[in-house]
N, CA, C and O atoms as a DFTB+ gen file, in Angstrom:
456 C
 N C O
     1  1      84.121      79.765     104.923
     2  2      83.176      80.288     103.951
     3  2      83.799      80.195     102.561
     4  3      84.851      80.798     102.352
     5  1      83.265      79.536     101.673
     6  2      83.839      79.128     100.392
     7  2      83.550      80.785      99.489
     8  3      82.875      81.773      99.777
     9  1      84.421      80.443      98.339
    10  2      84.430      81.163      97.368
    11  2      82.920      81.693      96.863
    12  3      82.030      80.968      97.307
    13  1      82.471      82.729      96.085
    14  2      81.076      83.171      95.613
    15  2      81.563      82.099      94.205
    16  3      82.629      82.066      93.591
    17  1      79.982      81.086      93.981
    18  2      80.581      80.490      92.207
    19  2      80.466      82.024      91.788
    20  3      81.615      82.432      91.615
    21  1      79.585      82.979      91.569
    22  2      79.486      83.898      90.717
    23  2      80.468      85.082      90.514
    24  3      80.335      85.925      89.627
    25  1      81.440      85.056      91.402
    26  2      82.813      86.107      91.696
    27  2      83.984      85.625      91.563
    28  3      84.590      85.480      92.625
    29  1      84.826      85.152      90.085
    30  2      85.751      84.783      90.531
    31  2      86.925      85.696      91.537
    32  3      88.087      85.301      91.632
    33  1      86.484      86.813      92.171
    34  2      87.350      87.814      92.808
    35  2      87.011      87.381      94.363
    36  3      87.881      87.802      95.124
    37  1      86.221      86.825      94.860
    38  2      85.345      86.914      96.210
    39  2      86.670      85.872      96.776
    40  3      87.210      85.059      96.025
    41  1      86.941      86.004      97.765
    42  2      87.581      84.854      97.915
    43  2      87.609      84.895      99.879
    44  3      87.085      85.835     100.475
    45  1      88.107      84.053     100.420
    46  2      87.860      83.977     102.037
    47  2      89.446      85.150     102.874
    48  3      89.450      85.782     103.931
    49  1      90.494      84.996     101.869
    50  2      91.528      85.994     102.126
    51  2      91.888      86.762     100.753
    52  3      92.226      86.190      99.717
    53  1      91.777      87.968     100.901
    54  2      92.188      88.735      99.511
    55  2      93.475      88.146      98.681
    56  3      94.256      87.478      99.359
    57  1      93.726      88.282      97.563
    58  2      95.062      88.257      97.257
    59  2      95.752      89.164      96.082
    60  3      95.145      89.305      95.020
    61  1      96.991      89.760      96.281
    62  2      97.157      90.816      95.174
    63  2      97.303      90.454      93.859
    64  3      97.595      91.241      92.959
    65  1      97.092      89.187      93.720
    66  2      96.842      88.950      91.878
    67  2      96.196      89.026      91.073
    68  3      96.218      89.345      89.884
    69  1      95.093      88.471      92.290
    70  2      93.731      88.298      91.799
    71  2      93.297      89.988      91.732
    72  3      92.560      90.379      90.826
    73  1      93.816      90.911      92.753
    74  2      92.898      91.898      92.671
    75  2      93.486      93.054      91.403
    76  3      92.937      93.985      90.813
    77  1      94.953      92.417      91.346
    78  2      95.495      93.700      90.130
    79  2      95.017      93.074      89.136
    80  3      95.099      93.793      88.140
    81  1      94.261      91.451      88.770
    82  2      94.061      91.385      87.433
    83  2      92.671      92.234      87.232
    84  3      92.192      92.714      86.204
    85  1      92.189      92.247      88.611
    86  2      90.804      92.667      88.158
    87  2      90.551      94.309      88.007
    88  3      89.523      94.880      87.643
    89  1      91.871      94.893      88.419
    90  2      92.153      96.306      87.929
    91  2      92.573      96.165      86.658
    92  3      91.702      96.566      85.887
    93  1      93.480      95.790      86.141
    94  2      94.241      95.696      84.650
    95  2      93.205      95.352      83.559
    96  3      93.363      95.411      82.340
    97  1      92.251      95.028      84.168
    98  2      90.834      94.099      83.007
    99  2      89.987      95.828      83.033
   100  3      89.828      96.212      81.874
   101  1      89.618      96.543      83.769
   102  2      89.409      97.659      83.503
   103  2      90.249      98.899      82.826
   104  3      90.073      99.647      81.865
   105  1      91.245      98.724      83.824
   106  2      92.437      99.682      83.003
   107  2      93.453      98.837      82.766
   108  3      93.947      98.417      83.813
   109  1      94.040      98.358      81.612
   110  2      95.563      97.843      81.692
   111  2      96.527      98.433      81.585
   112  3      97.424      97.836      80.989
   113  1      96.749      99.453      81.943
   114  2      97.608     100.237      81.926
   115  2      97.732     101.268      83.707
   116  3      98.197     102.325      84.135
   117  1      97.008     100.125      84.166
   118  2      96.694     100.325      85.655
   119  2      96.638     102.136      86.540
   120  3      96.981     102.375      87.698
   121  1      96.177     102.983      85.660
   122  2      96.443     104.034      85.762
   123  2      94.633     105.007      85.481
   124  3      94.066     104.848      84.400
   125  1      94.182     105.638      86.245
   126  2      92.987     105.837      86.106
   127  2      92.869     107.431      85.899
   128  3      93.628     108.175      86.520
   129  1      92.027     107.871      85.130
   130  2      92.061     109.462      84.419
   131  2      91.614     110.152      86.071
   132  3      92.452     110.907      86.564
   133  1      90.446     109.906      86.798
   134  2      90.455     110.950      88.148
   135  2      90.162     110.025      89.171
   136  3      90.040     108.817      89.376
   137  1      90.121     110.765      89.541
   138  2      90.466     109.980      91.534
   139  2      88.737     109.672      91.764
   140  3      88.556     109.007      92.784
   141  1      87.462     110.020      91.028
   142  2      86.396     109.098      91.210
   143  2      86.402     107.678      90.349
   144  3      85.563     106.840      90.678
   145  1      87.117     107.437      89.493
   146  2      87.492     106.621      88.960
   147  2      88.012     105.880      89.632
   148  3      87.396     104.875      89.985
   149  1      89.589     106.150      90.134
   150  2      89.879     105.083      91.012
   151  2      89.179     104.608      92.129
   152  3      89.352     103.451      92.513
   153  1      88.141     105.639      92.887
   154  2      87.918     105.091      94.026
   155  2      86.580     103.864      93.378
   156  3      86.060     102.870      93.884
   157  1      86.461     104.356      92.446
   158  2      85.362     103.241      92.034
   159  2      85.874     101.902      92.173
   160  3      85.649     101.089      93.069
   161  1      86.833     101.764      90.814
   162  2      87.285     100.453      90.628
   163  2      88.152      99.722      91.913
   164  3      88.146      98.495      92.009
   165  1      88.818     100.482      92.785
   166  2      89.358     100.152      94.061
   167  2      88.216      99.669      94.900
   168  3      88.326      98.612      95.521
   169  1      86.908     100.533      94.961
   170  2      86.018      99.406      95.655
   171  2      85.985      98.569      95.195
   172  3      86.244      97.790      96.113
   173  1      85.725      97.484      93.595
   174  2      85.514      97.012      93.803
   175  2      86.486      95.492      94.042
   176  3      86.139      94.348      93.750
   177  1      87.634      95.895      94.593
   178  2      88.624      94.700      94.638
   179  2      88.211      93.551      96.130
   180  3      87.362      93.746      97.000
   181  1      88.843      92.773      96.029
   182  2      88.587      91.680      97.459
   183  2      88.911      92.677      98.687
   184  3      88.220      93.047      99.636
   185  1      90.444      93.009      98.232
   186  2      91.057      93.367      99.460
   187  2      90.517      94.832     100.041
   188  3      91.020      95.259     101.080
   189  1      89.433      95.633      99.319
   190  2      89.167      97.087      99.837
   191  2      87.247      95.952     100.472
   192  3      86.475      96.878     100.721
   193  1      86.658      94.931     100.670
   194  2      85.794      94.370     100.948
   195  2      86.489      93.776     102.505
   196  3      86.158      94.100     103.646
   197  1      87.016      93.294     102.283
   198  2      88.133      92.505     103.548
   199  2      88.078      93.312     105.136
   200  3      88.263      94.522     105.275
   201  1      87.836      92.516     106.063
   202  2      87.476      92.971     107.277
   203  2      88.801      93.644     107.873
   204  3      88.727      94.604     108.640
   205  1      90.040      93.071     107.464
   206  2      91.515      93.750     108.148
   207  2      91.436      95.309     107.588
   208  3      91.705      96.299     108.269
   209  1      90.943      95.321     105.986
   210  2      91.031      96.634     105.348
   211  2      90.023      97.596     106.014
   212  3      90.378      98.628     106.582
   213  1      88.966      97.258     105.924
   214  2      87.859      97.957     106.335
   215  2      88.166      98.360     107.676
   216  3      87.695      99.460     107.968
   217  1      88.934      97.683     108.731
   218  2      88.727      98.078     110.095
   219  2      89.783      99.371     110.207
   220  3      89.514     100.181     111.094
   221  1      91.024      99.645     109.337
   222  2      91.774     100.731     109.338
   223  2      91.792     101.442     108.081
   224  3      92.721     102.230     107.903
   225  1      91.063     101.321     107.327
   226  2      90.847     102.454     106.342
   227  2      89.791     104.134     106.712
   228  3      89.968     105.340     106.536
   229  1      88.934     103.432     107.170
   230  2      88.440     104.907     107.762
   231  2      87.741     105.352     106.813
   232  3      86.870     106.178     107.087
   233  1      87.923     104.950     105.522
   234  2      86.922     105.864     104.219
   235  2      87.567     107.225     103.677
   236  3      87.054     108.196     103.123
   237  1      89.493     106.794     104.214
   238  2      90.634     107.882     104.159
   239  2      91.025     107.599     102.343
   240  3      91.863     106.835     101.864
   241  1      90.263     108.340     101.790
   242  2      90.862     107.657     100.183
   243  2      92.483     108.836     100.044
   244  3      93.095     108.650      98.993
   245  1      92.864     109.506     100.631
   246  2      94.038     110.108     100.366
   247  2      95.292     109.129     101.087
   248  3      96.467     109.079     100.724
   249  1      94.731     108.482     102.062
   250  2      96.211     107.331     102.120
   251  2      96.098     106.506     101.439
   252  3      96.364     105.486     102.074
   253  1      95.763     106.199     100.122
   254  2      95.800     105.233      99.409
   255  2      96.400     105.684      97.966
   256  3      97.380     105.364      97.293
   257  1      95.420     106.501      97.848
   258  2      95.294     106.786      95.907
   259  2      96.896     108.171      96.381
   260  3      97.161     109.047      97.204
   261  1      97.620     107.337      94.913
   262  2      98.556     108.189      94.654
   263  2      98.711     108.905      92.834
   264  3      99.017     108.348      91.779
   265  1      98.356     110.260      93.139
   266  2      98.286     111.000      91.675
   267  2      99.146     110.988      91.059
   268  3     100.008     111.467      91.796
   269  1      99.860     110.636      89.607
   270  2     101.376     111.062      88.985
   271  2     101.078     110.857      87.558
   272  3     100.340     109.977      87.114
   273  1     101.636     111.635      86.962
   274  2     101.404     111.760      85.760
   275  2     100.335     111.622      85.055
   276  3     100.156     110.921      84.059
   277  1      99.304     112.624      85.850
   278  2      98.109     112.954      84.998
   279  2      97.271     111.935      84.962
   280  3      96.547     111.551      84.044
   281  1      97.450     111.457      86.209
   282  2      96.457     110.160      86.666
   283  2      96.445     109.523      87.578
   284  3      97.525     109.862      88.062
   285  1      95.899     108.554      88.490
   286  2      96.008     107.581      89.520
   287  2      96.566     106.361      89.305
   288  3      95.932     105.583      88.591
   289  1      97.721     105.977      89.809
   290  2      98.520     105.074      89.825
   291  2      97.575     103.361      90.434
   292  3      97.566     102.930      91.587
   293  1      97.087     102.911      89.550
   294  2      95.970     101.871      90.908
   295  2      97.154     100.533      91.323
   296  3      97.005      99.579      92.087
   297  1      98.368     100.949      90.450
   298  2      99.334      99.695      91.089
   299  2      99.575      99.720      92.266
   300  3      99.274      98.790      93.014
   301  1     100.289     101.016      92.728
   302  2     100.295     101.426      93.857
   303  2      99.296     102.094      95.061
   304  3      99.711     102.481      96.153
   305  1      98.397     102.122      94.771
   306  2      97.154     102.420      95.155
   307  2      96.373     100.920      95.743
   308  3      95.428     100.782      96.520
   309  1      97.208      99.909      95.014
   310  2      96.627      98.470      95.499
   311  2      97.733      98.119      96.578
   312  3      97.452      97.482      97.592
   313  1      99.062      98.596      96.280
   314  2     100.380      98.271      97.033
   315  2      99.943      98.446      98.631
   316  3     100.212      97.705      99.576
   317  1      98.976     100.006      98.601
   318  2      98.892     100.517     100.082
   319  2      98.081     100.133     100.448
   320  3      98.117     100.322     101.664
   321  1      97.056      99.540     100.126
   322  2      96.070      98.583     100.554
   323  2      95.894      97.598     101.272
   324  3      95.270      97.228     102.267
   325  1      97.062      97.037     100.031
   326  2      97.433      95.294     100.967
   327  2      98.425      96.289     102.485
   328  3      98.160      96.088     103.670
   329  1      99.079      96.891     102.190
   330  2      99.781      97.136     103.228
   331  2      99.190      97.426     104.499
   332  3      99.362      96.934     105.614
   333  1      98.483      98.300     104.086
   334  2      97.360      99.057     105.499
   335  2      96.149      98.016     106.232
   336  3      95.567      97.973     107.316
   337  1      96.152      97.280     105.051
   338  2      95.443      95.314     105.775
   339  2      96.265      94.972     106.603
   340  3      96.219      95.341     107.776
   341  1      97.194      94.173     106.096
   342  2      98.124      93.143     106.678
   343  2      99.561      93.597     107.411
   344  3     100.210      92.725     107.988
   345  1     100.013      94.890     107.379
   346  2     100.914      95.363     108.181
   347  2     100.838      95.256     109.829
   348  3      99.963      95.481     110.664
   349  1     102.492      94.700     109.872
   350  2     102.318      94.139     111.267
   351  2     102.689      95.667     112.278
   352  3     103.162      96.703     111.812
   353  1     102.311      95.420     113.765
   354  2     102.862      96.715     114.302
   355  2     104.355      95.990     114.605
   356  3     104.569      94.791     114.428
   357  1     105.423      97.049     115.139
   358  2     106.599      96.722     115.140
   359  2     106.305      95.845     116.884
   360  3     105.364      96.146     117.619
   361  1     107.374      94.752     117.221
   362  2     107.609      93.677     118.051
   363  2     107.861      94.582     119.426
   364  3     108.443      95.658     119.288
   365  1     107.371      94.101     120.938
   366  2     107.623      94.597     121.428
   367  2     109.324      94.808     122.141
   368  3     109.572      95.531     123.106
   369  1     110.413      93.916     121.318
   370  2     111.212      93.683     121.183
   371  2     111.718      94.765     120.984
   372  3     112.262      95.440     121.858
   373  1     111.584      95.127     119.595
   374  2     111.948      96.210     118.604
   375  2     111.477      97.673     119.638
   376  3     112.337      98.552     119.683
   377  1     110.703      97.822     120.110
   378  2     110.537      99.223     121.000
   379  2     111.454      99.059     122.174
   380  3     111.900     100.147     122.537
   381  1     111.855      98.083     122.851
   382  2     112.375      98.278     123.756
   383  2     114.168      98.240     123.485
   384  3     115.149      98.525     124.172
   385  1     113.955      97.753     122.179
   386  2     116.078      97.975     122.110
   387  2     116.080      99.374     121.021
   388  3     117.048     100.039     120.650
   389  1     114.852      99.506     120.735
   390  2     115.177     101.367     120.207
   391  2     114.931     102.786     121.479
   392  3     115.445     103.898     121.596
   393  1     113.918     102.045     122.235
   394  2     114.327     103.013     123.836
   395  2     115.793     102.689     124.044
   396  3     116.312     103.664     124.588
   397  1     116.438     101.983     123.893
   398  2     117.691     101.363     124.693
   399  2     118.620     102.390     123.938
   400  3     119.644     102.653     124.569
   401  1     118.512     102.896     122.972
   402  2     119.710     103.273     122.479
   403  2     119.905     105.017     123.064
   404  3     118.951     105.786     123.178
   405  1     121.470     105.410     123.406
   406  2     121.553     106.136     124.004
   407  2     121.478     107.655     122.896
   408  3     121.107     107.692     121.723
   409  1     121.942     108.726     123.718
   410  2     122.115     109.941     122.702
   411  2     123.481     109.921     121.763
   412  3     123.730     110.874     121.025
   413  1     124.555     108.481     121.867
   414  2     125.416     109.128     120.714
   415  2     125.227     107.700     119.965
   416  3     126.158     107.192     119.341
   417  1     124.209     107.217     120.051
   418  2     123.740     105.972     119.201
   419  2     123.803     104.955     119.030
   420  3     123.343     104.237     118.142
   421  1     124.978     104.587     120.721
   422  2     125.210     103.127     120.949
   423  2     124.038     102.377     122.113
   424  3     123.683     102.969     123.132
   425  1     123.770     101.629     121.907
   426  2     122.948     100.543     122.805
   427  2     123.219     100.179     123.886
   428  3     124.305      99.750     124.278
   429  1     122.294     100.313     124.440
   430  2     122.681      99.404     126.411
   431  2     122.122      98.413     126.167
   432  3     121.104      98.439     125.476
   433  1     122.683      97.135     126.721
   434  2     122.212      96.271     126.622
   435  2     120.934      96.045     127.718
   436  3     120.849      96.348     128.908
   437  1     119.811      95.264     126.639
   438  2     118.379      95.268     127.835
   439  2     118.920      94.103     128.385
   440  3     119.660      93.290     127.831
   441  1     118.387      94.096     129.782
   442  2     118.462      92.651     130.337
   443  2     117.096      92.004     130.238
   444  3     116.016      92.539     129.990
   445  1     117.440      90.466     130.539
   446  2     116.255      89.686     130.252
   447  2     116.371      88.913     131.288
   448  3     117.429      88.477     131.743
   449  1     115.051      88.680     131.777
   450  2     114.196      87.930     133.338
   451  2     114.119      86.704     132.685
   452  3     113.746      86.724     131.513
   453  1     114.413      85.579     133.234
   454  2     114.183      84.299     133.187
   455  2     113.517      83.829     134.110
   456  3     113.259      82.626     134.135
């Protein structure tokens, strides 16, 4: 599915350049006076449209938007975004040599089936 001509933001995979320019063109100073503000302009980025985002966001705007200094941070507010999209779960590798490790913090070695 190609690009919208009329969006240069629409795109077939989000990307964080495109979507912080299109925050910084509202605020450049990427920082928003209240949290209906941000959730505004955060809708309208690629990556809060995006089917990976949408399927684990939940409509949870407190894991995203972070308040500091008398405002909403939308840099980081875009940071957790992409993250909560595209974050991988850990390998099933990785669970089984962190079961492995004992109570004074050394490792048994797992064996492996060939």
């Amino acid at each position: 599915m190609p690009s919208s001509p009329t969006s240069p933001y629409k795109a077939d995979t989000p990307t964080y350049s495109l979507d912080r320019a299109r925050l910084s063109s509202s605020y450049p100073e990427l920082r928003c006076p209240t949290e209906q503000d941000a959730r505004m302009v955060l809708a309208q980025t690629a990556i809060y449209e995006s089917p990976p985002f949408q399927q684990k966001f939940q409509n949870d705007w407190s894991s995203v938007l972070l308040r500091s200094n008398g405002g909403y941070d939308l840099d980081v507010s875009l940071k957790k975004c992409y993250a909560m999209a595209f974050a991988m779960p850990p390998s099933p590798d990785f669970r089984a040599r962190s079961n492995s490790v004992n109570s004074q913090g050394n490792s048994e070695p797992v064996s492996l089936s060939i």
